[in-house]
N, CA and C atoms as an extended XYZ file, in Angstrom:
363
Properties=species:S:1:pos:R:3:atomname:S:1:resname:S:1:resid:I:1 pbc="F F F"
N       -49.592       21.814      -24.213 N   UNK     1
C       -48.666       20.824      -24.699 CA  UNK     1
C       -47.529       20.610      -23.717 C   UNK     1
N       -47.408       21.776      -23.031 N   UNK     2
C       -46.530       21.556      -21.706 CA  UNK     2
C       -46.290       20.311      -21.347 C   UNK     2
N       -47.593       20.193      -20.512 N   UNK     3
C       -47.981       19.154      -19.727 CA  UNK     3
C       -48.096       17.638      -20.348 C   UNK     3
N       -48.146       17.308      -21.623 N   UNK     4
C       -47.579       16.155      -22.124 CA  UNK     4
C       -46.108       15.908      -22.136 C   UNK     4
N       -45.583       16.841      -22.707 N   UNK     5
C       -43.684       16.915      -22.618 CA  UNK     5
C       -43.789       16.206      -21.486 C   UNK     5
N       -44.178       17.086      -19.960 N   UNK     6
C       -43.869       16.868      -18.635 CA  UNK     6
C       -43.917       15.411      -18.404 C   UNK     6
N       -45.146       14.396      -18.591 N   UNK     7
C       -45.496       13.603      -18.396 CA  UNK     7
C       -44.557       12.390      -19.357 C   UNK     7
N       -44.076       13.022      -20.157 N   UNK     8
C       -43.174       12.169      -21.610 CA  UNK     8
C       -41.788       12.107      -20.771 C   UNK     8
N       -41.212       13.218      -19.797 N   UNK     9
C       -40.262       13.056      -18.901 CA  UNK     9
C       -40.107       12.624      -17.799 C   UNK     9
N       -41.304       12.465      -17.554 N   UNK    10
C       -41.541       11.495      -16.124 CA  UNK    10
C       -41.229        9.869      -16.555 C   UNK    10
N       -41.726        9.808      -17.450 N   UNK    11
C       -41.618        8.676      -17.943 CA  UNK    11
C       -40.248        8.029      -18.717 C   UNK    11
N       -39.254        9.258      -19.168 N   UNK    12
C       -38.374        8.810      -19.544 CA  UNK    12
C       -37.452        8.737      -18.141 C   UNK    12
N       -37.775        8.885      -17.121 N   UNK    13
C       -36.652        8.915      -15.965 CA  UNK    13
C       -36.728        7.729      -15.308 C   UNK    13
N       -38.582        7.215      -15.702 N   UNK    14
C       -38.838        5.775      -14.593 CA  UNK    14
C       -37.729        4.789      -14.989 C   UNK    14
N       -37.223        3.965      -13.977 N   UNK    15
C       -36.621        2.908      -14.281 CA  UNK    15
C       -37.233        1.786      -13.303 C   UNK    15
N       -37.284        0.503      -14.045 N   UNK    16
C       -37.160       -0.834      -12.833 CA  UNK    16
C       -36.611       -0.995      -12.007 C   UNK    16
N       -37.165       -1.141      -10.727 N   UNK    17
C       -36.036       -1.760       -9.664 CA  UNK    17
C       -37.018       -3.090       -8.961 C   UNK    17
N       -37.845       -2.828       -8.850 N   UNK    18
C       -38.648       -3.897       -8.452 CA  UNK    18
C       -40.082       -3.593       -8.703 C   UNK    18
N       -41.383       -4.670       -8.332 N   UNK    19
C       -42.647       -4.549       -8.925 CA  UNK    19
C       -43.381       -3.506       -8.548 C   UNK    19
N       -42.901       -2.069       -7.252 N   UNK    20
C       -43.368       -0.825       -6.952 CA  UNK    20
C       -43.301       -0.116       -8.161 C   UNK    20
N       -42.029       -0.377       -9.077 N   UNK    21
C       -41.893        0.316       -9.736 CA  UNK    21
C       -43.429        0.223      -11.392 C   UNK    21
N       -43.837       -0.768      -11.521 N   UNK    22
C       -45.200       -1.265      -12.145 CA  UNK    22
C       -46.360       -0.376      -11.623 C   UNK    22
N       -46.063        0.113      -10.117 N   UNK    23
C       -47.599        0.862       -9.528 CA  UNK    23
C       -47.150        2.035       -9.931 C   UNK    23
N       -45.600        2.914       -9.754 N   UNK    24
C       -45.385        4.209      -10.416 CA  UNK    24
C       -45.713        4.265      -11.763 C   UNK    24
N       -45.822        3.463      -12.390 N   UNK    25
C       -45.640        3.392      -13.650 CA  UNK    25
C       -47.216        3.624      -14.347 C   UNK    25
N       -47.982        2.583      -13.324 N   UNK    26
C       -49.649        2.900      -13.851 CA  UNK    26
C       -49.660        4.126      -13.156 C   UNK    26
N       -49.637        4.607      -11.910 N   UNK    27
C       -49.907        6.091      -11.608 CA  UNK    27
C       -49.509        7.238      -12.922 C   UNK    27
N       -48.142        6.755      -13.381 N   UNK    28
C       -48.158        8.163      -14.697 CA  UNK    28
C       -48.952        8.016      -15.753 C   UNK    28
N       -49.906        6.567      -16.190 N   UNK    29
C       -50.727        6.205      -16.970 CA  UNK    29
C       -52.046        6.744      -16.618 C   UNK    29
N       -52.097        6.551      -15.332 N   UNK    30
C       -53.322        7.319      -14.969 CA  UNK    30
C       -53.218        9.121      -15.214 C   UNK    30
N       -52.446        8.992      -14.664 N   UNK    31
C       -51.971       10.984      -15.139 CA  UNK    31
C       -52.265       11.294      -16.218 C   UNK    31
N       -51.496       10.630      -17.305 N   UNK    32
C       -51.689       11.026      -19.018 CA  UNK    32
C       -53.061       10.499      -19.334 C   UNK    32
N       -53.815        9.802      -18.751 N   UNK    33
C       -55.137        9.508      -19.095 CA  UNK    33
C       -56.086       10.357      -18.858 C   UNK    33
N       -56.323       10.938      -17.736 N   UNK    34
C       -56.720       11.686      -17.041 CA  UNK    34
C       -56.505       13.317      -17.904 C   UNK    34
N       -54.953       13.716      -18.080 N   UNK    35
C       -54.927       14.920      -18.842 CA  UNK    35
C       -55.682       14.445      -20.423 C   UNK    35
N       -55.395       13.457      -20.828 N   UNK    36
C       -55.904       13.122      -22.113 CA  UNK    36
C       -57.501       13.623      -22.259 C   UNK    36
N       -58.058       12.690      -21.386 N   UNK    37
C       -59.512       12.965      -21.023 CA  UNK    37
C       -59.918       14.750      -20.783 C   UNK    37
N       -59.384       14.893      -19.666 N   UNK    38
C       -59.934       16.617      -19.754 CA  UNK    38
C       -59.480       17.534      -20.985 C   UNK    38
N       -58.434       17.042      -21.614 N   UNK    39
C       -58.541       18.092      -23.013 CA  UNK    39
C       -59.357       17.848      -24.221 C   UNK    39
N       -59.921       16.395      -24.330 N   UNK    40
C       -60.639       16.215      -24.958 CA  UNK    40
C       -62.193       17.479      -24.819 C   UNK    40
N       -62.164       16.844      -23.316 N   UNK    41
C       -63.194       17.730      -22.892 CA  UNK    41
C       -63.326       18.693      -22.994 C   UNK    41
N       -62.477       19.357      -22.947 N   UNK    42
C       -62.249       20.741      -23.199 CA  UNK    42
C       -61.956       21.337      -24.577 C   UNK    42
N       -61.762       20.705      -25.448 N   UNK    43
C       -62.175       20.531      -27.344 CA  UNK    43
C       -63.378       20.205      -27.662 C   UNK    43
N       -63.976       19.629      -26.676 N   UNK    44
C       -65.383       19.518      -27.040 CA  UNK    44
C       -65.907       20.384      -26.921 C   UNK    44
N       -65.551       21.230      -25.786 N   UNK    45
C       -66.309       22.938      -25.037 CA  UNK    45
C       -66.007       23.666      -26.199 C   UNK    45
N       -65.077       23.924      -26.139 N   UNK    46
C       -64.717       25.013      -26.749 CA  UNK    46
C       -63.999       25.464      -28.244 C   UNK    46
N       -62.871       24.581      -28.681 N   UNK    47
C       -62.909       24.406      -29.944 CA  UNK    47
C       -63.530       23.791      -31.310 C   UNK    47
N       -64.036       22.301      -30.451 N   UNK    48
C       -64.659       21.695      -31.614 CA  UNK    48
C       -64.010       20.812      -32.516 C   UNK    48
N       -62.748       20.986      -32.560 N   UNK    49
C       -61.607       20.516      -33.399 CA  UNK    49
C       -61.841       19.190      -33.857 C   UNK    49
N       -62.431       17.991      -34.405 N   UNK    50
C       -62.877       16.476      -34.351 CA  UNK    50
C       -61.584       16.060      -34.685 C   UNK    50
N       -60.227       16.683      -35.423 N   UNK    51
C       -59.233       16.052      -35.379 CA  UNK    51
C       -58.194       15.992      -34.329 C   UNK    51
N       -58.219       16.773      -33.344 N   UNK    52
C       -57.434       16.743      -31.667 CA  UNK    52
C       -58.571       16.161      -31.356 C   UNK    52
N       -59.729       15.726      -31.250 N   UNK    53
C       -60.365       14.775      -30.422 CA  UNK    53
C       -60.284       13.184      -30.856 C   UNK    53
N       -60.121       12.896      -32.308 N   UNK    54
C       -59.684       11.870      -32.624 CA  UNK    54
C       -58.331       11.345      -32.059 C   UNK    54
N       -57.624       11.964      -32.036 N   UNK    55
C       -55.829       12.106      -31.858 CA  UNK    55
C       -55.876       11.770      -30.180 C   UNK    55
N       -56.307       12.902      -29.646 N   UNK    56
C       -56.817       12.511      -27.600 CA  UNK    56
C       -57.496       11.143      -27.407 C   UNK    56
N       -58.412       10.675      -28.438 N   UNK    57
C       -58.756        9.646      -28.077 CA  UNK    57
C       -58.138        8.426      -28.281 C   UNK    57
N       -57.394        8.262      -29.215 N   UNK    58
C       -56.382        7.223      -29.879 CA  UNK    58
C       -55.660        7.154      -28.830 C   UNK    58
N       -54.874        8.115      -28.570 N   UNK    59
C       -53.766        7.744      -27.473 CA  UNK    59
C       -54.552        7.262      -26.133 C   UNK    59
N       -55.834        8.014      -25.599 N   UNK    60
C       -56.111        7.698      -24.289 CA  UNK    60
C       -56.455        5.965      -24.764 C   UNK    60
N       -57.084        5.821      -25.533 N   UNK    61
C       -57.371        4.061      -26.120 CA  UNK    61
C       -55.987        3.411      -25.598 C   UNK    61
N       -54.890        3.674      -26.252 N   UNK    62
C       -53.551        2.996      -26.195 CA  UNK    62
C       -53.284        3.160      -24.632 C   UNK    62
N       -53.067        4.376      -24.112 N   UNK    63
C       -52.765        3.963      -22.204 CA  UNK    63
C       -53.990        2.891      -21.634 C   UNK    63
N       -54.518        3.407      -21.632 N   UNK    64
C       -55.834        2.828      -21.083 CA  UNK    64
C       -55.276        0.930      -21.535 C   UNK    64
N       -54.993        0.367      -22.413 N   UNK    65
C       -54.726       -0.581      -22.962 CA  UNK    65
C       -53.452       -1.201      -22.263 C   UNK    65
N       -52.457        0.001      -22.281 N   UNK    66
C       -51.102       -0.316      -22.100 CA  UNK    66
C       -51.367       -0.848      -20.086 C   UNK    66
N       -51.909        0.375      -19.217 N   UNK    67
C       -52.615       -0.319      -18.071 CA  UNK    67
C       -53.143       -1.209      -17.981 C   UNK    67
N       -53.933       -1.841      -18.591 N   UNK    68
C       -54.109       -3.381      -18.602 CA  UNK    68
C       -53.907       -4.480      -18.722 C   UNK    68
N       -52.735       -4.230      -19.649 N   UNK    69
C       -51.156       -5.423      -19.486 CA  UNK    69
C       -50.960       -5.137      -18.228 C   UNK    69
N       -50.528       -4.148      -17.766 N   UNK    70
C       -49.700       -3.636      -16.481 CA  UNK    70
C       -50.601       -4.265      -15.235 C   UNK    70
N       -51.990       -4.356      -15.344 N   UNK    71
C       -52.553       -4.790      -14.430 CA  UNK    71
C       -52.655       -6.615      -14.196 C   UNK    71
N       -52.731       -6.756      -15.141 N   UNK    72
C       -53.071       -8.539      -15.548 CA  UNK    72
C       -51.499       -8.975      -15.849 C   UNK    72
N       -50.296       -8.592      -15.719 N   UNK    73
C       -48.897       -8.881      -16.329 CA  UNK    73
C       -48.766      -10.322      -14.262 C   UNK    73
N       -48.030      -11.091      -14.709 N   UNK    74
C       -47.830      -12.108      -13.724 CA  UNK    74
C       -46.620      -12.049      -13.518 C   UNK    74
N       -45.654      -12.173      -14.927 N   UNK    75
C       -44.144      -12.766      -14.895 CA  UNK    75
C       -43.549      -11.214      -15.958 C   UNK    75
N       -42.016      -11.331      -15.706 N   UNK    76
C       -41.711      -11.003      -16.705 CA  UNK    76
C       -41.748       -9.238      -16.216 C   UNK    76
N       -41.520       -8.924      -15.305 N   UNK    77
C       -42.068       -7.392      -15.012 CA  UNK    77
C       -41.085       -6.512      -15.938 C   UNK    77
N       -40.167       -6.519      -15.694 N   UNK    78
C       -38.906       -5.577      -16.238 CA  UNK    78
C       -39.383       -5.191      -17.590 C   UNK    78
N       -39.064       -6.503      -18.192 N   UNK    79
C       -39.646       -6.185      -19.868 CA  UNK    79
C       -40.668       -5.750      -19.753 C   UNK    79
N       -41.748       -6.628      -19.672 N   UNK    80
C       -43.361       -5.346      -19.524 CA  UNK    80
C       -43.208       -3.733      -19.318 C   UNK    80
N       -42.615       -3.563      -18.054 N   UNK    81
C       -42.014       -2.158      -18.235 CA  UNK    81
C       -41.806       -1.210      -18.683 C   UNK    81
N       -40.778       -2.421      -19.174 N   UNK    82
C       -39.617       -1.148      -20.214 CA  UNK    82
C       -40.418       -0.966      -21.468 C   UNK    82
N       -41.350       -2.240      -21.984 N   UNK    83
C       -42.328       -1.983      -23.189 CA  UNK    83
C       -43.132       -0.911      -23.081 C   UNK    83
N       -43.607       -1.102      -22.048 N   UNK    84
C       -45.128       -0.066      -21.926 CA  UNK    84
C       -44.441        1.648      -21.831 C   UNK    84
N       -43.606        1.556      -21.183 N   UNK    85
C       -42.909        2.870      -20.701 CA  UNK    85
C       -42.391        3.508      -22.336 C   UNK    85
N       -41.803        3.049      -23.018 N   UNK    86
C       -41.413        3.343      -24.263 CA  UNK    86
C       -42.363        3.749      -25.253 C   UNK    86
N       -43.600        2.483      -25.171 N   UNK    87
C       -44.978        2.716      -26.176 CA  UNK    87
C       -45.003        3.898      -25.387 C   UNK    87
N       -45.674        3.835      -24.386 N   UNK    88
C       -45.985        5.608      -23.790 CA  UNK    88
C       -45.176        7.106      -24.181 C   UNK    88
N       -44.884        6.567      -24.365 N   UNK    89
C       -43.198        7.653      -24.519 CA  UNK    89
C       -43.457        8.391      -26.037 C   UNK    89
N       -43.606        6.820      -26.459 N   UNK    90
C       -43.929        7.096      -28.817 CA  UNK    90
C       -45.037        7.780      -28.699 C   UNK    90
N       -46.220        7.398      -28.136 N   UNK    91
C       -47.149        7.763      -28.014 CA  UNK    91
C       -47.363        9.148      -27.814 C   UNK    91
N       -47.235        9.601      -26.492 N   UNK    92
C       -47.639       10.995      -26.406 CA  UNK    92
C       -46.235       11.912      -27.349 C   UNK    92
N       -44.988       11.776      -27.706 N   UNK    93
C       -44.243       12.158      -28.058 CA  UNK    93
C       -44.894       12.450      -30.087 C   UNK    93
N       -45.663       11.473      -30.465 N   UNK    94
C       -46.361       11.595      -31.423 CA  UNK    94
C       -47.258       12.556      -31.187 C   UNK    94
N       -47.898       12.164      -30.506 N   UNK    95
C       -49.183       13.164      -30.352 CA  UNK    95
C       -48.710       14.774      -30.264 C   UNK    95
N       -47.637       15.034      -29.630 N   UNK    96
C       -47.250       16.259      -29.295 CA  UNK    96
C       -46.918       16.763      -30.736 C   UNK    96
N       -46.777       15.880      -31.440 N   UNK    97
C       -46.253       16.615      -32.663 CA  UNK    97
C       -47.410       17.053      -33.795 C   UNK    97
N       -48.039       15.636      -33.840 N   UNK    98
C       -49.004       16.135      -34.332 CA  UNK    98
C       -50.361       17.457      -34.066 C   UNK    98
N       -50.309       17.645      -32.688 N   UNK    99
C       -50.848       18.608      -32.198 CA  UNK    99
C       -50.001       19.749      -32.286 C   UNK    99
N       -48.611       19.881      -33.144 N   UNK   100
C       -47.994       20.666      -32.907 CA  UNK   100
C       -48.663       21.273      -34.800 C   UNK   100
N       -48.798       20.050      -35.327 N   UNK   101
C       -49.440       20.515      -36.404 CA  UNK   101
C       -50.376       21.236      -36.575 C   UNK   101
N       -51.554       20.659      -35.637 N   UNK   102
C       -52.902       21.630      -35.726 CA  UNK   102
C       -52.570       22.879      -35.269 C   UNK   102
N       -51.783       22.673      -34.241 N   UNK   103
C       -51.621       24.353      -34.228 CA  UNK   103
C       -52.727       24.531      -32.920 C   UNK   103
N       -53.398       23.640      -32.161 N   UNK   104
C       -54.165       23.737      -31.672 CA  UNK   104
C       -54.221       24.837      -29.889 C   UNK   104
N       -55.379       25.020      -29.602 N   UNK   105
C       -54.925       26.059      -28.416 CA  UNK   105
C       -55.499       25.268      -27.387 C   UNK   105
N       -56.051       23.582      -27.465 N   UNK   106
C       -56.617       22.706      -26.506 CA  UNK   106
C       -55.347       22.818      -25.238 C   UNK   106
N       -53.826       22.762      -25.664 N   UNK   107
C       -53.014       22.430      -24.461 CA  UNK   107
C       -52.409       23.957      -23.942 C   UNK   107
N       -52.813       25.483      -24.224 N   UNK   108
C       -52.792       26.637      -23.599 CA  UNK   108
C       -51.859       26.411      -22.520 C   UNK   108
N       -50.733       27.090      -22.201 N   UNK   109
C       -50.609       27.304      -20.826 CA  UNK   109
C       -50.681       29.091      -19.845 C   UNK   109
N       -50.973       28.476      -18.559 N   UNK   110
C       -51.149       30.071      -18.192 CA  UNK   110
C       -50.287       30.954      -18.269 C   UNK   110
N       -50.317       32.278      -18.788 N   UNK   111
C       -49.586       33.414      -19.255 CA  UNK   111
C       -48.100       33.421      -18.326 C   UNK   111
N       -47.991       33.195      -17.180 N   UNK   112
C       -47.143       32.979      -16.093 CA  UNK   112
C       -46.366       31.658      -16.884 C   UNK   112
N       -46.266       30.926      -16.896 N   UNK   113
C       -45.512       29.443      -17.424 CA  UNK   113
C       -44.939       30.020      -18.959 C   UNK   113
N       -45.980       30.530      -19.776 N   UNK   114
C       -45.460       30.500      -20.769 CA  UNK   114
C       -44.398       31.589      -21.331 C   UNK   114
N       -44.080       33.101      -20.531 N   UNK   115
C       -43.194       33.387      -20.390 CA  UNK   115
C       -41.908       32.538      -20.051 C   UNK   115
N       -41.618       31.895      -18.602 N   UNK   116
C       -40.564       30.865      -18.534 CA  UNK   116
C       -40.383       30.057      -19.518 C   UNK   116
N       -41.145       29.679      -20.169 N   UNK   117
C       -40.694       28.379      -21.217 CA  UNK   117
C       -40.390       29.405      -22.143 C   UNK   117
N       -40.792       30.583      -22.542 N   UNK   118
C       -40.110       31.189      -23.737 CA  UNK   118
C       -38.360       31.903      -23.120 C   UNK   118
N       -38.226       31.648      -21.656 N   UNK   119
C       -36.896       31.897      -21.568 CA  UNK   119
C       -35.673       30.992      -21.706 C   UNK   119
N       -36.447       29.852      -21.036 N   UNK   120
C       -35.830       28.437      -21.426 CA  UNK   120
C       -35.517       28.138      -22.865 C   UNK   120
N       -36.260       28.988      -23.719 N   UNK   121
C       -36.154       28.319      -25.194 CA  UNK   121
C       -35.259       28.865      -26.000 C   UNK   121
């Protein structure tokens, strides 16, 4: 679950400055897609869970979606942006919670990390 937070803060830092900022923006879409995808995968291996695979897949549906405005967008960049960047934001920020429900062990981190985050906490 780390690694969604992480990606939920990358995203809360992006800001507009010009249309580079649209290619950073699909690059962190690709990121959270990408982690989306391998934990699925990895619920498929090994837990089984069909409700974190429903949940992984919903959201990867919604980026995957939200990139395709981002790709086909003409006018109007800023707003597009700031939309997609925010949906993203609800998005995995939901998901984190609800996975906070299952209780699930799909987002594990290695024994090393998860000491630090229990000092941070």
């Amino acid at each position: 679950m780390y690694e969604i937070l992480k990606i939920r803060a990358q995203l809360e830092t992006m800001q507009y400055s010009n249309t580079a900022s649209l290619f950073e923006l699909r690059m962190a879409l690709m990121n959270a897609g990408t982690l989306l995808t391998s934990r699925h995968l990895a619920n498929q291996r090994v837990d089984r869970n069909p409700v974190v695979s429903v949940l992984l897949l919903r959201i990867f549906r919604n980026i995957r979606e939200y990139y395709h405005v981002l790709e086909t967008t003409k006018e109007l960049h800023e707003l597009v942006f700031n939309n997609i960047r925010d949906l993203t934001v609800a998005d995995l920020l939901g998901l984190y919670k609800e996975l906070r429900k299952q209780k699930t062990k799909v987002f594990s981190l290695p024994q090393k990390e998860s000491f630090t985050l229990g000092l941070a906490r």
